[in-house]
Phi, psi and omega in degrees: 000128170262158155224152191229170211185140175227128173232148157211118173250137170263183142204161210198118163277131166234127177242145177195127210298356188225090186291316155341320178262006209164052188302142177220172182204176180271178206150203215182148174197144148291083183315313158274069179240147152228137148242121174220176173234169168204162165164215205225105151240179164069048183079225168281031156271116174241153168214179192196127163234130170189144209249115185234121175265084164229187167039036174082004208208133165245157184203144198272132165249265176297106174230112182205152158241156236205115129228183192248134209258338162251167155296311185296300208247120183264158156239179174204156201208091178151240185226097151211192181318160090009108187279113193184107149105143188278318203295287182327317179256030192243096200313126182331312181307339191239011180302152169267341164266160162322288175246167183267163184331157166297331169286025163266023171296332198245039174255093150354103157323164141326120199212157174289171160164185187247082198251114155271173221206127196206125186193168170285328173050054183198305201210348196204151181211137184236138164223133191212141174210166163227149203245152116281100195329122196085194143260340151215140203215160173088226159082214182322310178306347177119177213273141157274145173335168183193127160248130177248113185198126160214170168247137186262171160173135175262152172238063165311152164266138171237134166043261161227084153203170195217155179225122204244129158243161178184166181226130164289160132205143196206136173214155196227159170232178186212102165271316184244007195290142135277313189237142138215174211205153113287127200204147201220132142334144126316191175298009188223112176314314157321334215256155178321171187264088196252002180230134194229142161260001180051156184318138175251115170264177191052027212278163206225297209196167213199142136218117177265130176236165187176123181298105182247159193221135160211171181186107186237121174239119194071261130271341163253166193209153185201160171192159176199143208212117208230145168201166195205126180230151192226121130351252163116118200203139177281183179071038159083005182274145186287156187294184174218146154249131195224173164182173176170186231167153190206142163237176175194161198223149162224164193197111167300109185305323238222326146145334185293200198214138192303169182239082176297109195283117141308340180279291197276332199059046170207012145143085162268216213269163183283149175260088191215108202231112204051032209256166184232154148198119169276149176204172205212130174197130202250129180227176174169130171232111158349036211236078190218166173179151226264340185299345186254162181239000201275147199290315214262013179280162183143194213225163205215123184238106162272168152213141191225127128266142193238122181224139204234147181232136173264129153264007132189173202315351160251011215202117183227154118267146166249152164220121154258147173240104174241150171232144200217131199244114139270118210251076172274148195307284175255043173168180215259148194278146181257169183210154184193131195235142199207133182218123182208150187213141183244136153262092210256148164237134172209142167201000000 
């Protein structure tokens, strides 16, 4: 048995031109505390718990237990992510920004489910499961919400680097929802939900899909992610379409290298010690469509700049710089310039 842990405290300047439509102010938070434990019994039975103090709220994120039915093929059982996106499952601790793109409105949280996991864990990996919203959901209130969602990808060695391609999907359903929405931050956690789609009523079924890329040779590294959801609605109502997207770049100064899992298909941690890495990253979301109404729907573009100092592999400081442009449909566009810095300890 490990026990594992995160303190991530932040802090965050905001400036921003219209306060009136989006006051925001400056501050500090804990972003972050997790405890879990994990590890192996009962022969080849693995399971991982774990527990989070963030936004004022505690909440169980991963309780799941794991074995492998092949050598090739694995099952999982219980409460985690969603298989959807490298960045999304490629743990907060090892993210190269503070927070992740404006396009994670669509990447799927932690939900009960069944997910198998099936890869060579040398060039290729499929992860697929189905879900329910939450740790509990349905009963006396009625049939639950429900998701089928994976991911495919290959990781060729390219010379002494690796390039990883893959595709997302998800497709959802709405047994009992009347409404559901999208609303998204700049880049930064303190600050308001300032781009909206307002309540989608009637929605009957959702589907997301997206292409992801990544590639690291050496001390540099990139990635990218494109995703797109279409709505789907009873009563004679038109679907909504929505989509965004992020591409991004980091460079070890000091010479090490991000650390790419081919098993999981996502970052885990750097062998990085007195290390510097500067990164760059451009994102932009989407959230209009002619079926919506909300005065705040409309389209939201950051850019973050980064630099992260390891003083060794568990222990960063971050400094982000974002700047985040809003372009609304129907009311006057913002602008929000952000200087935020993380204290991270994780093991």
């Amino acid at each position: 048995m490990g026990i594992a842990g995160r303190i991530q405290a932040d802090a965050y300047a905001i400036d921003d031109d219209n306060s009136a439509l989006n006051p925001m102010g400056n501050g500090a938070q804990l972003r972050r505390a997790r405890l879990g434990a994990y590890g192996k019994m009962f022969g080849a039975w693995q399971y991982k718990f774990e527990v989070e103090y963030a936004g004022d709220k505690v909440a169980i994120k991963d309780a799941y237990v794991q074995t492998g039915l092949t050598d090739e093929l694995k099952i999982r059982a219980g409460h985690f992510k969603e298989f959807y996106g490298i960045d999304h499952l490629t743990s907060d601790n090892y993210v190269t920004f503070m927070e992740r793109a404006s396009s994670s409105v669509y990447w799927p949280d932690e939900a009960m489910g069944v997910g198998l996991i099936y890869g060579d864990e040398k060039l290729y990996g499929i992860q697929a499961g189905i879900y329910s919203p939450g740790v509990a959901s349905g009963g006396a209130g009625g049939t639950t919400d429900w998701s089928v969602t994976g991911r495919g990808y290959v990781a060729p060695q390219i010379g002494s680097g690796v390039v990883h391609v893959g595709l997302n999907g998800s497709y959802r359903g709405y047994e009992t929802s009347a409404t559901t929405k999208f609303e998204q931050r700049p880049e930064t956690h303190l600050a308001e939900k300032v781009l909206r789609t307002g309540n989608i009523a009637n929605p009957s079924s959702e589907t997301r899909f997206g292409p992801e890329i990544a590639a690291v040779f050496g001390p540099v590294s990139a990635q990218a992610q494109y995703d797109w959801s279409q709505i789907d609605r009873d009563g004679g109502l038109p679907s909504v379409s929505t989509e965004g997207g992020y591409v991004e770049a980091s460079w070890f100064v000091t010479g090490e290298s991000r650390n790419y899992d081919v098993k999981s298909g996502t970052f885990g941690r750097p062998n990085a010690t007195n290390a510097i890495q500067l990164a760059a990253r451009y994102s932009r979301l989407k959230l209009e469509d002619a079926a919506l109404t909300d005065a705040r729907r409309g389209t939201m573009d950051n850019i973050t700049l980064g630099a992260n100092y390891f003083f060794n592999p568990n222990v960063r400081l971050m400094l982000n710089w974002v700047r985040a442009d809003t372009d609304y449909t129907a009311s006057t566009d913002e602008t929000y310039n952000i200087v935020q810095s993380r204290l991270q300890l994780d093991w």
